[in-house]
Structure formats: structure tokens, C-alpha cells
C-alpha positions as CSV (number, residue, x, y, z in Angstrom):
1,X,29.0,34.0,-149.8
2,X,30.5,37.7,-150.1
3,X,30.8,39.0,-153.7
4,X,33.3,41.7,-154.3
5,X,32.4,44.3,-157.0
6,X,35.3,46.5,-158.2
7,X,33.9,48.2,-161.6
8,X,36.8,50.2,-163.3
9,X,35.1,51.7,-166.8
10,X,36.7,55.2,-167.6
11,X,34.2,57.5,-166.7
12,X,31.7,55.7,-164.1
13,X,29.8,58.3,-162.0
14,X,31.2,57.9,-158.2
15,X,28.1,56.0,-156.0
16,X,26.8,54.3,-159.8
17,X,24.4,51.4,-159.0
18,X,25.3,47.5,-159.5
19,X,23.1,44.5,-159.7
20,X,23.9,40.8,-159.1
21,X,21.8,38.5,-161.3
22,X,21.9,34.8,-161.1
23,X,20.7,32.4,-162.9
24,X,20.8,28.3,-163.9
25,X,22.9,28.1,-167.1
26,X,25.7,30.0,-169.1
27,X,25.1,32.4,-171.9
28,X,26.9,34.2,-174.3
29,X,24.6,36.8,-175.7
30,X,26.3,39.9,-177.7
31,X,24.5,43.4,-176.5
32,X,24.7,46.7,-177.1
33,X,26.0,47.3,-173.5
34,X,27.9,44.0,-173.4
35,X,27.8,40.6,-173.3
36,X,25.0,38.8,-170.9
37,X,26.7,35.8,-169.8
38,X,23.7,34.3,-167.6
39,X,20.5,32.8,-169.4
40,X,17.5,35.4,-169.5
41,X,15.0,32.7,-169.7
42,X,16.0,31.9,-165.5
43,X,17.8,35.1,-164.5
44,X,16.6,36.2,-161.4
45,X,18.0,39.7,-159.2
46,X,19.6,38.7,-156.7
47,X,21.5,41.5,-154.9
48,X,21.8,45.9,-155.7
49,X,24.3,48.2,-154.2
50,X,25.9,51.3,-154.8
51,X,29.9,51.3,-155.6
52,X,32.0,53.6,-153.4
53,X,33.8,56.4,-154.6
54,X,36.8,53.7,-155.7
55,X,34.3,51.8,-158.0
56,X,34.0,48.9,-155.1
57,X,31.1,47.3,-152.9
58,X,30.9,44.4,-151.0
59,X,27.7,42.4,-151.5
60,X,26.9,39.5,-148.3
61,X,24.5,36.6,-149.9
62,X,23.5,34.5,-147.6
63,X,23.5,30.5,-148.7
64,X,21.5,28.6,-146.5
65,X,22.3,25.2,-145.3
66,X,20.0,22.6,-147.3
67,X,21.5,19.5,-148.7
68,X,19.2,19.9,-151.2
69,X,21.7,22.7,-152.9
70,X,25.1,20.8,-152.7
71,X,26.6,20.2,-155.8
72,X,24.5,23.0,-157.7
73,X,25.4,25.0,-160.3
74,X,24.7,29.0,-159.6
75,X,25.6,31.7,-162.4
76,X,26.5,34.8,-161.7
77,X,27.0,38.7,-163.4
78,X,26.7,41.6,-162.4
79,X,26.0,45.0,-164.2
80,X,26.7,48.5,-163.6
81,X,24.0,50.9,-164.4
């Protein structure tokens, strides 16, 4: 799977940091810095890059090939920081 961040916020610093959490279920919890949409009780870090000069990075996650996984449900969101 190859995620494609592209983070536009007026004022991001060039080379800012992102992370990709995932987790099992939806949320919709209000924050001071937004709105975490993944469930904190089974978020897990999946991924961290730095954004280009543009605001964009290409992120490669690697799903492997179990049965076991088909029909799953992954959430993902990622942060700038």
C-alpha cells in the first residue's frame, strides 16, 4: 500500500515531520490540535517521514499476504508535527 501525504496548513515549516497511525475502530475525538479520528485505546505508529519542500511524501507499507487479514478493517490518520 503507498500512502500519499500532501499537508497544506498556511505556515508549515518546509521538511515538518508526519506520522501514520493506525488503528481497529473510528473515532471522533475533538482536540486542541484537531480531531483524532482513530481509537487511542488500539492506535499503534505505523509509519514517520518528513514532507518535501511542497508539503508531500510518499509513505510504502508493506501488506503481507495472509488470508488471515482479508476482509479487515484498518484505520488510518496521519498528523503533522
Amino acid at each position: 500500500m503507498l500512502l500519499r501525504e500532501h499537508a497544506t496548513p498556511e505556515g508549515l515549516a518546509a521538511s515538518a515531520a508526519v506520522g501514520v497511525f493506525a488503528a481497529a475502530q473510528r473515532a471522533s475525538i475533538q482536540r486542541p490540535f484537531g480531531t483524532l479520528l482513530v481509537d487511542p485505546t488500539t492506535l499503534i505508529p505505523i509509519a514517520s517521514a518528513m514532507l518535501s519542500a511542497q508539503g508531500t511524501t510518499r509513505i510504502a507499507l508493506p501488506i503481507p499476504n495472509i488470508a488471515g487479514l482479508a476482509g479487515g478493517v484498518l484505520v488510518l490518520q496521519s498528523a503533522v508535527v
